[in-house]
N, C-alpha and C positions, 0 to 999 in steps of 0.2 A: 732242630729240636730232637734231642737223643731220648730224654725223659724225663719225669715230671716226681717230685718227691715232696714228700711234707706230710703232715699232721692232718689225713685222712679226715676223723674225728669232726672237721671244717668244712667236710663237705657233702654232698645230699644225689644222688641219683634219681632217676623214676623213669618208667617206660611209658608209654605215651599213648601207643596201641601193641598187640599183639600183629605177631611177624605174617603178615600178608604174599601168600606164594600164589603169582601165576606160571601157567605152563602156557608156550605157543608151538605149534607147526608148521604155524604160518606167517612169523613174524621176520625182520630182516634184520643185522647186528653187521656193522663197520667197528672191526677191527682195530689194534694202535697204529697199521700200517696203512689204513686209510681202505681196503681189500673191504666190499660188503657180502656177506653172506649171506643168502637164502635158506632159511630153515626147510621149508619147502624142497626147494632143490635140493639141496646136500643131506635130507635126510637127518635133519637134528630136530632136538627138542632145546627150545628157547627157557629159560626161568629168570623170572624179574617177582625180587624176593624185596620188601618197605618195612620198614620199622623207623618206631621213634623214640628217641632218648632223648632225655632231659641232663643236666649236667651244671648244678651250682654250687660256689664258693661262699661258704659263712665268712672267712677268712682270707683274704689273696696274699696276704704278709704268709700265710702260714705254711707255703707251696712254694719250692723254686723251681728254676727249669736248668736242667742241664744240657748244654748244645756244642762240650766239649769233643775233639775226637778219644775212642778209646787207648789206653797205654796197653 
């Protein structure tokens, strides 16, 4: 899916809650390479940031999707 077009007008948004930040120093994160990290040890600060969208179609005829490659 490259992107999404159509007759906006059809459709409805809404946020769900306001964007929720924590901070850790003491939390641990693995990596895409599978590698875990220690906040702690390495001296970082961890952030693990929630939010909620909503996202509905009055219309689904009135949206297409384009999943071409670009020319």
């Amino acid at each position: 899916l490259r992107a999404i077009g159509g007759d906006y007008s059809q459709a409805a948004y809404g946020v769900g809650m306001e964007i929720s930040i924590k901070l850790s120093r003491e939390a641990t994160d693995i990596d895409e390479d599978g590698a875990v990290h220690s906040a702690f040890q390495e001296t970082l600060v961890l952030l693990l940031a929630e939010a909620y969208y909503g996202f509905v179609l009055g219309d689904a005829e009135a949206f297409v999707k384009f999943t071409g490659t670009p020319s």
